[in-house]
N, C-alpha and C positions, 0 to 999 in steps of 0.2 A: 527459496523459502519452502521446507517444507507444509504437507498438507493441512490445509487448514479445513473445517469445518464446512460441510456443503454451500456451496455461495452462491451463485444467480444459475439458475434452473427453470425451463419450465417444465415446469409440472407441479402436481398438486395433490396430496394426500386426502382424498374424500373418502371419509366412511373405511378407512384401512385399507383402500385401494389406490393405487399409483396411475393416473391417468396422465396418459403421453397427449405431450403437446404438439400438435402439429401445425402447418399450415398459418394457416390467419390467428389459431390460439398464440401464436410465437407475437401477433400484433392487437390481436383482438381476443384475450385468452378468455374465449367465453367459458371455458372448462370451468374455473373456478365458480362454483357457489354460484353460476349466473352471469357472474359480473365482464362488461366486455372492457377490457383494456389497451389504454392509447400508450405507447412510450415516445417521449417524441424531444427534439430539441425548440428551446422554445425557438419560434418564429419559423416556423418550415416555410421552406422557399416556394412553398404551392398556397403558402395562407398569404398573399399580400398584406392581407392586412394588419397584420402583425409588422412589417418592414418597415412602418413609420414609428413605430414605438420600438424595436430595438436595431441597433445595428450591430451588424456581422460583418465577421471575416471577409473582403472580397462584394457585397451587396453596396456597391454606390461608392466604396469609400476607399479613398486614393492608398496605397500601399505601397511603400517604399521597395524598389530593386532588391533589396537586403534586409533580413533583420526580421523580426515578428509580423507575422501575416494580419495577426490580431495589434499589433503595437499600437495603431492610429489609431482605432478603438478604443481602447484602453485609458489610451492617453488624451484625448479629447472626451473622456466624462459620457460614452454612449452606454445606453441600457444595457449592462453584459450579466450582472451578479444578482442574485437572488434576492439580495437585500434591495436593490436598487428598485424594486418592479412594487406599484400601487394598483389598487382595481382600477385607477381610469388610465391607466398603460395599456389597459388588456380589449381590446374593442370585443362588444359582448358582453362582457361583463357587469355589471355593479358600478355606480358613480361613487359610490363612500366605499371607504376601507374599514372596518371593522377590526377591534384589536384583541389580542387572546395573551394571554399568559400562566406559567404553571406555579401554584404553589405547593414549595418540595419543603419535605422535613430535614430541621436544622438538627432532629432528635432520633437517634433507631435505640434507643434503649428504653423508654415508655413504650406505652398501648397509645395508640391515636384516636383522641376522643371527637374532633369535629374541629368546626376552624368557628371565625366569631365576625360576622361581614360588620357588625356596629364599629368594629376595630378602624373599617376604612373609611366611613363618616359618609355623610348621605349626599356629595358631592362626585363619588369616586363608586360608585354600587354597580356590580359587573349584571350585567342587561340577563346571562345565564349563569348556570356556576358548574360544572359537570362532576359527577363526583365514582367511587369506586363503583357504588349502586345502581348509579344509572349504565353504566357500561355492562354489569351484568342485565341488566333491565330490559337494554337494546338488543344483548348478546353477541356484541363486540369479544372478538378473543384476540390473543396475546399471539404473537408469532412465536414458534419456536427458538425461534435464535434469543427473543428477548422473551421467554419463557419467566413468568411473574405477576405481580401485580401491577399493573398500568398504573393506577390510581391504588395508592394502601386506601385500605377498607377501615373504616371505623371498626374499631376493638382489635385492630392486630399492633403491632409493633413494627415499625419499617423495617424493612429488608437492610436498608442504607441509607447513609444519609445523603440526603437530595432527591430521595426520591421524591417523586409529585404526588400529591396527595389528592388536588383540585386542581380543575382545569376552567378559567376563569374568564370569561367573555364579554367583552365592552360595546358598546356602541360607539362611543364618541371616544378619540384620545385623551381629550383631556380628564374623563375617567378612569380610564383605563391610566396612564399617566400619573396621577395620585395616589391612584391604589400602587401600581409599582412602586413607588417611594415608603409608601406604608407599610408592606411587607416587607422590605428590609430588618425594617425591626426585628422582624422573626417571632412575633407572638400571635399571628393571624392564626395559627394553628393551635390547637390544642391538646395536650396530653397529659395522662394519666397515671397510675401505678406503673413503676420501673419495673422490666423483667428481666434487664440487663439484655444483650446483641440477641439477635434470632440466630440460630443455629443451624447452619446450612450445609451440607455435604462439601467435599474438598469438587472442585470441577474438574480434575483429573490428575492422573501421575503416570509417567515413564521413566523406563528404564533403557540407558542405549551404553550396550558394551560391544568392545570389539577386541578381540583378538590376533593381531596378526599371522601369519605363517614365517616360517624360519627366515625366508627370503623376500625381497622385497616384490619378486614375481610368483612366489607361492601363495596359493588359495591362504584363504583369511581361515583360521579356524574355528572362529566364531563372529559373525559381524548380524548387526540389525536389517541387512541385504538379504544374508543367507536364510535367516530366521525366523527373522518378520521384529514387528513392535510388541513391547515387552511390558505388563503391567504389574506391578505386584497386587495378588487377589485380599490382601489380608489386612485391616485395621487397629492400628493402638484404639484405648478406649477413647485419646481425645479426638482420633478422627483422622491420625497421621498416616502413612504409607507404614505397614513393615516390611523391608527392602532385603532384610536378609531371608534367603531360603529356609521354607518350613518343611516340613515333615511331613506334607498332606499329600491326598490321594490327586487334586482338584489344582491346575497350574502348576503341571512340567513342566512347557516351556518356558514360563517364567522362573522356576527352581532351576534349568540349564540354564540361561543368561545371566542369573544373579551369582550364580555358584562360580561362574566366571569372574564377575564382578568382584567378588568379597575374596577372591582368589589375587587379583591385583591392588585392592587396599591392603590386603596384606603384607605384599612385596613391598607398598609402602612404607607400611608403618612395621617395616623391619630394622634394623642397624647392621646397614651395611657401609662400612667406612668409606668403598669404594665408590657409592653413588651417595651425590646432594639431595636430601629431601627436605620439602617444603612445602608448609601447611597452615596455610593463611584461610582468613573469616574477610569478607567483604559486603557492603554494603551501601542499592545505590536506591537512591528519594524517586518518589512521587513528582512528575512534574505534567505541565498544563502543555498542548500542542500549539496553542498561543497562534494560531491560525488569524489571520488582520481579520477577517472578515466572521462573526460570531453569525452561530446558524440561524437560519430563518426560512420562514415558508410563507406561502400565501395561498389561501382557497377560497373555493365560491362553489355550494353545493347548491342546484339549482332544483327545487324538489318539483316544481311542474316535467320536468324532463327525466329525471330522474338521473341526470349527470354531473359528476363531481371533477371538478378542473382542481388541479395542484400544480403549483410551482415552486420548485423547490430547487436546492444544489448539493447535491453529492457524491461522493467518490465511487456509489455503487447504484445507476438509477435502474435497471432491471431488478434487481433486488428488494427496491426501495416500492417501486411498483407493485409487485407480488407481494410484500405483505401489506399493504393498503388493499391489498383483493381479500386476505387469510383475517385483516383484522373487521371486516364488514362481512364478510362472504355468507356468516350464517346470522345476520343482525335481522329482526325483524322491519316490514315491509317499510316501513316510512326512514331507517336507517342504514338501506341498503343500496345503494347505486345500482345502476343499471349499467352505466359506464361509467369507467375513471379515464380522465384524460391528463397523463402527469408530464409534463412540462421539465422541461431541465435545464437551467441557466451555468453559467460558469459560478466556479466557485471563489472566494479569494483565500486562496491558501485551503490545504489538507491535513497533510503531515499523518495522513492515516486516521485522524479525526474524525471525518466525516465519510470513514467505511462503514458498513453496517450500524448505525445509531437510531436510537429511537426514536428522535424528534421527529420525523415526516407522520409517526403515528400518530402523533400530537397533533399537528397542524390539520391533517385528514379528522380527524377527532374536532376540533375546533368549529369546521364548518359545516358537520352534518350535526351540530347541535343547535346551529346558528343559521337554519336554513334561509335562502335566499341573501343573504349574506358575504362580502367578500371577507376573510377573515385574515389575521396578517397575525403569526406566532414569531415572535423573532426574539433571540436572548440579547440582551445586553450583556459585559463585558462579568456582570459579579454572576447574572445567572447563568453563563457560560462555564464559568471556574464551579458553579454547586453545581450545574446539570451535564457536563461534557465530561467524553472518555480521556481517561489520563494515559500517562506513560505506569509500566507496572512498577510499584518498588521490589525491590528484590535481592535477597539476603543468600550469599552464596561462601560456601567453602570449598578449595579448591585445595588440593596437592597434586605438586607435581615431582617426579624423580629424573634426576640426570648424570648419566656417567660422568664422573669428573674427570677419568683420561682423554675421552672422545666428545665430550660435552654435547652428547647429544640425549636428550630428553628419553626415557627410555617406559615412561607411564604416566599418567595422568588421573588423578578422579575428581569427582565432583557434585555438590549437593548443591542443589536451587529450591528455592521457595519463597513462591511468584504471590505478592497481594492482589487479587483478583479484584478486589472490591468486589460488590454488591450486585453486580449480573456476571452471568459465566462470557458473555461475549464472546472475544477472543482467547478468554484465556489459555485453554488450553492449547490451542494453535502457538502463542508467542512462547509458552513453556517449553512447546518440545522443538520451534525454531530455536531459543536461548540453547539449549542444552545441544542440538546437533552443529550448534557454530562455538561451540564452549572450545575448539582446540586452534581457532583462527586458520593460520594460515600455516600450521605446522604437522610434520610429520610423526605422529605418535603410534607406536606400535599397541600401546596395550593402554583403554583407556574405557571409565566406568562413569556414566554419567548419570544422577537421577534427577527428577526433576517434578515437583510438584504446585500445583495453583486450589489457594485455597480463596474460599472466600472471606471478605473481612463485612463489617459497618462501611468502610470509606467508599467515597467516590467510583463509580463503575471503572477500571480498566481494561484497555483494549489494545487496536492497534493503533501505533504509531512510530516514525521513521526510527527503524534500526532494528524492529519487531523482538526483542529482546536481546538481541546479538550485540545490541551496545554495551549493555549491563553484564552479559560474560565477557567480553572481548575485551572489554576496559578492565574486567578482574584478572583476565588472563595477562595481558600485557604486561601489566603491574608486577605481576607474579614473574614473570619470564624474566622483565629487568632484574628483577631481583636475584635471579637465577644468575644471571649473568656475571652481575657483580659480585656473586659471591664466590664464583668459580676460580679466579677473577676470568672474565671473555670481554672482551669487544663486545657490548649488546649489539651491535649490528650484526658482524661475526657468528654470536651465538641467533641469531636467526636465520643466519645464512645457512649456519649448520645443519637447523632444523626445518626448514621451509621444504614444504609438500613442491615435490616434483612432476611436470608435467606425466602422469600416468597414473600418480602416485592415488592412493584411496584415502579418502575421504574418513570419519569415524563412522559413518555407515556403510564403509564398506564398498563405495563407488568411486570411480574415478569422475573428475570434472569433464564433462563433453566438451569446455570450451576451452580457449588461449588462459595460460595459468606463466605468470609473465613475473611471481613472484622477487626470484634472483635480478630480476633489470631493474623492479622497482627500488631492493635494497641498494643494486650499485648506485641509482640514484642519490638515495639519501646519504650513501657515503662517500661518494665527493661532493658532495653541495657544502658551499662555505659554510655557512652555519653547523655542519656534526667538522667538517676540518680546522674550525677555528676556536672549537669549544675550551681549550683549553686557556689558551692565552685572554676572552675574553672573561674568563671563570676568574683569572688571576687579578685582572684590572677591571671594578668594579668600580662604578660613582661612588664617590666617597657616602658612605651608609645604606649601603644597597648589599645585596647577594647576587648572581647570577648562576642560573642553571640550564641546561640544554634538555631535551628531550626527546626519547625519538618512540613511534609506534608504527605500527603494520597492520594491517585489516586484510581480511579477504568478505566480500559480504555479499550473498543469493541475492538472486532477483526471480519472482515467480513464485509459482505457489504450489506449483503441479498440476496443477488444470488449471489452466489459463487459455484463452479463447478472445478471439477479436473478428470483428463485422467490420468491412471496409469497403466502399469505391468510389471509383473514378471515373469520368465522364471523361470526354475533348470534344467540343463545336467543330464547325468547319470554318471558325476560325482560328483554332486553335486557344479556343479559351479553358481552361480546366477548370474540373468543379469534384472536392472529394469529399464523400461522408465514412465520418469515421464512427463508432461506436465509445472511446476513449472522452476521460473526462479532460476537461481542460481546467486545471485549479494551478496555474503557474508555473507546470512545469513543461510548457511550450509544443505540446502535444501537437497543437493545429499547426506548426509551424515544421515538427518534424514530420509530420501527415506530409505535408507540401514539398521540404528537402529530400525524404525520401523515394517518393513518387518522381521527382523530377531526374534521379539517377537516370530511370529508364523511360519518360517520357519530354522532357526537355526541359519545356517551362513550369515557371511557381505557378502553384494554382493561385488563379482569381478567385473563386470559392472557397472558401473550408468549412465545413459544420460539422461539431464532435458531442457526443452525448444524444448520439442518434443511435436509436436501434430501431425506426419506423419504418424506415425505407429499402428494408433488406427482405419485403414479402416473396421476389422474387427467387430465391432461393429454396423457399419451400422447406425449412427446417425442421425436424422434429428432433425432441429427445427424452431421453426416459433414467433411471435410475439416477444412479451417485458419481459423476466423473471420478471420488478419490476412494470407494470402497465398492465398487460395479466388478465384480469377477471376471476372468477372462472369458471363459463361454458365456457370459452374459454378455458383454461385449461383443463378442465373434456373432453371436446371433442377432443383439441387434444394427452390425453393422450391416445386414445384409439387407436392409432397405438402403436403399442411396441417399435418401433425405436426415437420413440418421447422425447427429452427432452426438458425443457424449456432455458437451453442455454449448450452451447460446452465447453468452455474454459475461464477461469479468467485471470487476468493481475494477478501477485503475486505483490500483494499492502496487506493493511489492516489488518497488522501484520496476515494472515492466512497459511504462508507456514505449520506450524508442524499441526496445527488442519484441513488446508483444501488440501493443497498440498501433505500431504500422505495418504490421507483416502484411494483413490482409491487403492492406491499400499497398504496396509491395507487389507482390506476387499480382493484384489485378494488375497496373501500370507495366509491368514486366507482359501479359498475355497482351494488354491494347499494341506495346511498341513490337512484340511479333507479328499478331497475326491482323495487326491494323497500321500501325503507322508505316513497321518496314514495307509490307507487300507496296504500299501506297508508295514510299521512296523508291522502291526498285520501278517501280514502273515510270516516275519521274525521271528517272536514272536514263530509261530505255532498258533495262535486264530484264530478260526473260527466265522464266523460271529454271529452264534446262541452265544457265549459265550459274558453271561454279559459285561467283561470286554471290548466288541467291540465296547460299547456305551461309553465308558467310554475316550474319546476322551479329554476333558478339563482339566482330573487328570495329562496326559503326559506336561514334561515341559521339556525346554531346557539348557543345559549346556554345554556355548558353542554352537559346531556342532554334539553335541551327545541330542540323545533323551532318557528323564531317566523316568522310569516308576514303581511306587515302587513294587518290588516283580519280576519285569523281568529285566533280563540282559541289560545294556544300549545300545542302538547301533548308531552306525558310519552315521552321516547324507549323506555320500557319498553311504552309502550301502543301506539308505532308498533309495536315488534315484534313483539309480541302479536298485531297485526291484521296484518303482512306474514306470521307461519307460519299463522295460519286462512284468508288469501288464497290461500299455497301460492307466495307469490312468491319471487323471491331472495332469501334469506338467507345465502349463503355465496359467495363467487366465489374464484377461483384462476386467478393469471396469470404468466408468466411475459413480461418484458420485455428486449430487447437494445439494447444502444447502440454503434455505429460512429461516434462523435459527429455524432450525431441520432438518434432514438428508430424501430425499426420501429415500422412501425404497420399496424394489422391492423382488417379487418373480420368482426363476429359479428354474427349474427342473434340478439335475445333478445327472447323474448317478441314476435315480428313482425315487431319493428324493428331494420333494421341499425344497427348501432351500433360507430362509428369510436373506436381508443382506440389512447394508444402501448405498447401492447401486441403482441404476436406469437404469445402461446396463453392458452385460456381456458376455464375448466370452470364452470359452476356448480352449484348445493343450489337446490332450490326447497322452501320450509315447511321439515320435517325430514327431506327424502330423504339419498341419496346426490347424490355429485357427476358429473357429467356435464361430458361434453368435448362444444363446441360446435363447430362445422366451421367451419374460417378461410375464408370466403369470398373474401379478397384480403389481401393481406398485400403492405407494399412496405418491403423492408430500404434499410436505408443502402446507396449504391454501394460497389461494393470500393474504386473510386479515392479513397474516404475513408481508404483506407490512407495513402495517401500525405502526409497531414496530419499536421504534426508536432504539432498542440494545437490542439481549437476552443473549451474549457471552462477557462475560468480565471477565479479568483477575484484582488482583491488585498488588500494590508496596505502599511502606512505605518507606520516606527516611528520616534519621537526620544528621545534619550536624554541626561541632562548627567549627567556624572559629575567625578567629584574624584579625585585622585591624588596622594598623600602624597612628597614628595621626596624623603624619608631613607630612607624604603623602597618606595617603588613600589609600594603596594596600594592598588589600585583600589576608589572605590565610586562605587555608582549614585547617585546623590539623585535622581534625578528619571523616571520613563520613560512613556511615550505611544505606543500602537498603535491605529492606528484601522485595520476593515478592513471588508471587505463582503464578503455573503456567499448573497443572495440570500434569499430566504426560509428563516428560522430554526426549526428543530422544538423545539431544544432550548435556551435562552436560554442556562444554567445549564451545558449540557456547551460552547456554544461558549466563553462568559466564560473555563472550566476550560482546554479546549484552546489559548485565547491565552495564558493566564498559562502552563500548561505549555512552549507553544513559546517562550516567553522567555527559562523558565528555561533549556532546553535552548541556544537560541540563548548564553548567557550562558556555560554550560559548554565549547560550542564552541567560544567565541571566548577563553575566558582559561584551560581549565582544561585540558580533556580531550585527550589525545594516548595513542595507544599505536605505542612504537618498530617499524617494522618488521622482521622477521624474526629470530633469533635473541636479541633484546636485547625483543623484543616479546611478545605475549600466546601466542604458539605455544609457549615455552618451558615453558607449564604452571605458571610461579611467581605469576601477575597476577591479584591482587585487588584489595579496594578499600581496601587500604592503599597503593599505588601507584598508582589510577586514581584521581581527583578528579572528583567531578560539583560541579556547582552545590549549595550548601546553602542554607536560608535569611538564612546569615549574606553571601551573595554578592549577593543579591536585594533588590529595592525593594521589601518586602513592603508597606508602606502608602502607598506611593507610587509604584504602577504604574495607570496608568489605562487601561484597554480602554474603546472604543467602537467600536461592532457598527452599523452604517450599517443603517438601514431597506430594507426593498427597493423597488425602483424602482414597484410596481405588485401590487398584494393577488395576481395568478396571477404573478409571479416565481416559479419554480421555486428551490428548495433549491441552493446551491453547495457543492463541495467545499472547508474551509478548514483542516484540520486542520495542513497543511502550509505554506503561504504564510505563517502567525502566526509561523514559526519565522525564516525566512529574511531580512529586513530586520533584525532582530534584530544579528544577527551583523554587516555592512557600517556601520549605524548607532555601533555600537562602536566599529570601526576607525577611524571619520573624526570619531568624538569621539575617540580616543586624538589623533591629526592634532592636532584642534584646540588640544589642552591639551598638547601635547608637541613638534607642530612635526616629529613622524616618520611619516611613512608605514611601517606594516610589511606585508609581501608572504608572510606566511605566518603560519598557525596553531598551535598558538595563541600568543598573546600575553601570557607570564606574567609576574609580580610581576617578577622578576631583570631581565628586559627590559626593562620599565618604568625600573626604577631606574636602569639602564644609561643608556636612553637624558635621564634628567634629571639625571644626575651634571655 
């Protein structure tokens, strides 16, 4: 994925100066404003008393040989989700729960005059009311990222709709309760003279063109690698990009890249008989992340102490922390913490949903108004659909050109313009991911890409699974079949043609670092019964049906270009493990690949897991300072020259990166415990002394099970290594922190006498049963910053075919058949990836037939949208016993872990489409694609 927007950092911008986090600031950032900050999973294994109100991974509770570390949890109803926890869960706390709720405008085209509480009848009267005034009053500010009005202010016009206007606090539920049913109505609020939307700046625009060179090993002669990122400086008066080259003094290099650009629409839109062109308009909907679990928080701001507890669950809890410090930090005395202590539970479900959002500000807001108080913010299902981040809509033109002798694609362009909704969020981030994945999985020599996010009225959009790569890849695909068939080619054929070869450059200009397995995935799908039989089942339909096949191909990033993980791992002497991970755990089996991948190089599953920890890594000693994705290289080089330095702390787990970036760290420790602690400890069990050959011979030993098997010695008992590694005093615990700029730093430590090289960047260890100790980085070599400029080096793919049948008389769709094969590098978790492809199907299935929400007034900000009006996929939509995943081997036993959670969704969706094609003879250029349409088009 390329770079997104500054994401979990510490440090803090006071007064125009950038103050470095160091030390106990990484756990207790007293820097900020004062305020000292806990980040913590809920229930730490040093708080007991927390152990009898929630249970965890591994604490008490039986776990299966096999399978989810968490599963028994889970599945037996223990405290895991953030929704699940009340004040008298929490010991300490408050015996009553106190309720909060937000009221958001159903209206951004008035002025907001005031709300009207006689509306909620004197049964249901919120105990506080918070409003835009009092937050200026207290001198609450807005975080950057959510850079706005918290609360619209009487006399302005909403930004959007949904947003909160009041923030509304109960004592008792059964008020709180009433009132929620009464604001449905949607007239609690009031407004004024129409001024029609508020008028907001576009949130950004790029430009990515590339060039090729003659040859397929000749220099690019122009790419977004060699050049950098490209903006056009110049506005229509409604506000739009002017993308073609001006005549000004002011943005050359934007005048060389676009003069390239308008250089290959040209070739386009020329008539040449010899090449196919084609120049399609597409168009995909607004939809909900539809995550089971709608968000919630809970606090207790305790003003004799002056500390503020939060529980909450999100995909990004460093983040989420820090601006709980930025929104209080300059508040006056009675609405300022002294401490935050923020709590992090599992979440149920993400889908990119719950990266960066504003609710935690909310909930944090709730109980410093509501002091002594435990206060509980939680949406339900309608105020989920007006107040949560959508998917973006997004309106794209694409052409593409292809030789018709050699049928190989020979240019490409394309325009996007992304509905931002009503905060910038993510937007710009998913705009220039959409546009840098605009060419899939193919080989394009000359190709122009722009790509714009503006803002609207509707609903906020952000991130969510596919980060825009669905919305072009699905236009793309679409486009390509079409390509195909008009040449006439084999659509498989005509992707064989074109599919980017291991080496091959990217449209920015990069080659992929990883295994690019494209051509195996095609032979796949072109024997698989279903593309071999297409023809003969096409002829023999049920009597009043159609049938059609369909085939797509994806290739889809994982990462974001600064990405970073905090990990370790313990072993007792009895061999018991215990891992903290820093990685959120929202379903996608994190704590479980923590435990699989760990146990490669330490034997057994951990007994332990806790993820959503970043408290326990004080050890380490971290500091850091600037911008992981725009910090120059001599900034970089100098501040790596403290050893405690890295260029950022902690990641949101977004971007499909939990197995390839959320276990590195616990990874690479577990790899230093089993050298320089369990092996020494087995060789001396062995009898080997250090002078004998085989003491080097460390890589030859492998695991079976908890036993270590070495050929030619007796195998032994991994309880009885660890036994003899703490009477040794060797390593048994290590802690590391890793970063990735697509490529791993990598760092030299001294342990136990010998350097030792890991892709690591900090490193503490335990030796027997000490404490842990930070080790001195002796060299450390980070990614170059001009790896910014890379718009993806980590990508996984999928392949999916689909035959489906479609009824004449009415137009309803079914699947009979479906086939996704994908890869994914090394698999920790068999059973979560199998899950995660069937999920992305399903969802792919709902996107493409089901799920729309209208924008703006007729849409989800009206406050009326549930799920009697939204449609997800059921299992009556799906091939429940005839859906076949296959999961490709990895290339080589050290294949590193791939990111796939995302890719499994996005073929899905294009596949559909050009099976609709096939059994209907229509192309459609937008989403979704429902029954009525269908029928329409077979009448």
């Amino acid at each position: 994925m390329a770079p997104r927007p500054p994401r979990i950092l510490s440090y803090s911008k006071i007064k125009g100066k950038i103050i470095e986090a160091s030390r106990r600031k990484f756990l207790k950032l007293a820097a900020i404003s004062g305020i000292t900050l806990g980040v913590s999973r809920l229930a730490l294994a040093d708080s007991s008393a927390f152990l009898a109100h929630e249970t965890l991974p591994g604490r008490g509770v039986w776990k299966p040989a096999a399978g989810r570390v968490d599963g028994v949890a889970k599945a037996t109803g223990a405290k895991l989700y953030a929704s699940d926890f009340r004040a008298s869960d929490l010991p300490g706390w408050p015996a009553n729960t106190s309720h909060a709720l937000l009221a958001r405008a159903a209206d951004a085209t008035h002025v907001y005059v005031g709300f009207d509480l006689t509306r909620l009848g004197k049964d249901a009267q919120p105990s506080v009311v918070v409003t835009a005034e009092d937050l200026a009053r207290i001198g609450a500010r807005a975080p950057e990222f959510y850079a706005g009005d918290l609360l619209c202010p009487v006399g302005k016009t909403p930004s959007y709709l949904g947003q909160p206007a009041a923030l509304l606090i109960f004592e008792t539920f059964d008020a709180f309760d009433r009132a929620r049913l009464v604001l449905r109505d949607g007239d609690f609020l009031k407004f004024g003279a129409e001024t029609g939307p508020v008028d907001v700046p576009n949130y950004g625009a790029f430009r990515f063109t590339r060039v090729a060179g003659a040859t397929p090993d000749a220099p690019d002669i122009y790419s977004p690698l060699q050049e950098g990122w490209i903006s056009p400086g110049l506005l229509e008066s409604s506000g739009r990009p002017i993308w073609k080259p001006m005549p000004v003094a002011k943005g050359g290099e934007y005048v060389k890249g676009a003069t390239y650009g308008e250089a290959i629409r040209a070739r386009l839109a020329g008539d040449d008989p010899a090449v196919l062109t084609l120049d399609r308009q597409f168009e995909t909907q607004s939809v909900d992340p539809m995550f089971l679990e709608p968000e919630c928080g809970l606090a207790w701001y305790d003003p004799h102490a002056a500390n503020l507890e939060i529980v909450l669950g999100v995909q990004s809890p460093f983040e989420a922390t820090e601006a709980l410090a930025f929104l209080l930090g300059e508040a006056k005395a009675d609405f300022k913490p002294k401490n935050i202590d923020a709590q992090f539970a599992y979440i149920g479900g993400g889908f990119g949903g719950r990266d960066h959002t504003p609710f935690p500000l909310y909930v944090a807001l709730a109980a410093m108004f509501y002091p002594g108080h435990a206060v509980r913010l939680a949406h339900d299902r309608l105020q989920q659909f007006q107040g949560g981040v959508k998917r973006h809509a997004i309106k794209m033109r694409s052409q593409i050109g292809v030789d018709r002798a050699s049928g190989l694609i020979t240019a490409f362009a394309a325009d996007h313009v992304l509905d931002g909704g009503g905060l910038m969020n993510y937007s710009i981030s998913v705009a220039v991911v959409a546009a840098t994945g605009a060419i899939g999985i193919y080989d394009i020599p000359k190709v122009d890409v722009t790509t714009v996010a503006v803002h609207s009225r509707g609903v906020t959009a952000g991130s969510m699974r596919g980060y825009g790569t669905l919305q072009t890849m699905t236009a793309l695909e679409v486009l390509v079949d079409e390509a195909a068939a008009a040449l006439p080619i084999d659509p498989i054929e005509f992707r064989r043609r074109n599919a980017l070869r291991p080496g091959g450059r990217t449209m920015t200009g990069n080659p992929y670092s990883v295994s690019v397995r494209t051509q195996e995935i095609l032979d796949k799908l072109d024997k698989h019964p279903i593309w071999r039989t297409r023809v003969e089942e096409k002829a023999r339909p049920k009597p009043g049906f159609v049938v059609g096949v369909g085939v797509a191909c994806s290739a889809k990033d994982y990462g974001t270009g600064a990405d970073c993980t905090l990990g370790s791992i313990e072993i007792d002497p009895n061999g018991r493990i215990s891992i903290h991970g820093d990685a959120v755990e929202m379903g996608n089996g994190i704590g479980t690949a923590l435990a699989n991948r760990a146990a490669l190089h330490v034997g057994g599953i951990a007994d332990e897991v806790t993820v959503a920890q970043v408290d326990v890594f004080d050890a380490l000693e971290l500091t850091t300072s600037g911008d992981a994705y725009t910090i120059t290289q001599t900034a970089q080089d100098e501040a790596a020259k403290n050893p405690r330095w890295v260029p950022a702390i902690s990641s949101a787990t977004s971007a499909s990166i939990g197995a390839h970036v959320g276990t590195q760290a616990v990874a690479e420790a577990a790899r230093i415990i089993f050298r320089f602690g369990l092996w020494p400890a087995a060789l001396s069990l062995w009898g080997i002394e250090s002078t004998d050959p085989r003491a080097k011979q460390s890589d030859e030993a492998y695991w079976q099970g908890e036993t270590l098997i070495m050929t030619g010695l007796s195998p032994l008992p991994l309880s009885a290594i660890a036994a003899k590694a703490h009477a040794q005093k060797g390593v048994t615990g290590a802690m590391a922190h890793a970063f990735s700029r697509w490529a791993w730093a990598q760092g030299v430590f001294n342990i136990a006498g010998e350097d030792w090289t890991a892709d690591i960047d900090a490193l503490a260890v335990r030796y027997g049963g000490g404490k842990f100790t930070r080790l001195h980085r002796k060299m450390v070599a980070f990614p170059p910053t001009d790896y910014n400029r890379i718009g993806t080096a980590f990508s996984s793919l999928c392949g999916t075919l689909v035959r489906i049948e479609i009824e004449r008389a009415t137009g309803a769709l079914h699947i009979a058949r479906a086939y996704s094969v994908l890869e994914c590098g090394k698999v920790l978790v068999p059973e979560v990836v199998l899950g995660q492809a069937q999920g992305g199907f399903a969802m792919g299935v709902g996107y493409t037939l089901l799920e729309t929400l209208p924008p703006f007034e007729d849409g989800p900000g009206n406050g009326q949208w549930n799920l009697g009006q939204y449609v997800v996929a059921r299992g009556s939509d799906l091939p429940l016993h005839d859906l076949e995943i296959e999961i490709l081997p990895p290339l080589a036993s050290n294949e590193p872990p791939k990111g796939m959670a995302e890719v499994v969704m996005i073929p899905v969706v294009p596949a559909l489409l050009n099976a609709i094609f096939d059994a209907t003879g229509r192309r459609f250029q937008s989403l979704p694609v429902t029954q009525d349409m269908l029928k329409q088009a077979l009448a």
